[in-house]
TIZALUM-69328 format. One record per residue (C-alpha): x, y, z. Coordinates in steps of 0.25 Angstrom, whole numbers, padded with zeros to 4 digits, always signed. Layout:
BEGIN
XYZ ...
END
This chain:
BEGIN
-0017+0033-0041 -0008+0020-0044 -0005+0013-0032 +0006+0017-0021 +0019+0011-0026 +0029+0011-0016 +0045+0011-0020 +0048-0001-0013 +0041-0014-0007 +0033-0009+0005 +0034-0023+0013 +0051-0024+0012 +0051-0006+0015 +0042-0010+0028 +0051-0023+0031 +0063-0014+0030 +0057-0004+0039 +0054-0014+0049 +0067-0019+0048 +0074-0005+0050 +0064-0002+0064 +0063-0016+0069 +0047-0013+0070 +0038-0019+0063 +0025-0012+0069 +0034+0000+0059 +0032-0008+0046 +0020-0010+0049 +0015+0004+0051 +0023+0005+0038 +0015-0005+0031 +0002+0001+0035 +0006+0014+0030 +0009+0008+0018 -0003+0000+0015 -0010+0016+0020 -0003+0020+0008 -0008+0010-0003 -0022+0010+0002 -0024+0025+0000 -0018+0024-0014 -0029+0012-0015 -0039+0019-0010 -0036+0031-0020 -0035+0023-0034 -0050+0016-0029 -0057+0029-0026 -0049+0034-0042 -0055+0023-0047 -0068+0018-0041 -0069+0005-0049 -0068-0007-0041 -0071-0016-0051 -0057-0017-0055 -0048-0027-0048 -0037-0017-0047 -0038-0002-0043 -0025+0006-0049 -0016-0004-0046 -0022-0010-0032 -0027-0022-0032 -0044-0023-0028 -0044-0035-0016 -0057-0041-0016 
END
């Protein structure tokens, strides 16, 4: 599974969306969900692969 790629930049989608509700505990929420939703695409492509020998997993980078 390649990694999650979103239509638009998700940090200026979440600075918009703070900016409409004046809340910035709401972008963070939204920032959470967001990083939810590139980990389990993470999490997919390293159980696909099983090879952590390689410094990049389907696109996502290994931090060491």
């Amino acid at each position: 599974m390649p990694p999650f790629d979103w239509p638009g930049n998700p940090v200026e989608v979440i600075s918009q969306f703070e900016r409409r509700h004046s809340n910035p505990e709401a972008g963070a929420l939204l920032l959470f969900a967001l990083w939810t939703v590139d980990s389990i695409y993470y999490l997919q492509d390293l159980d696909d692969t099983h090879d952590l020998s390689q410094n990049t997993v389907a696109g996502h980078v290994l931090l060491s």
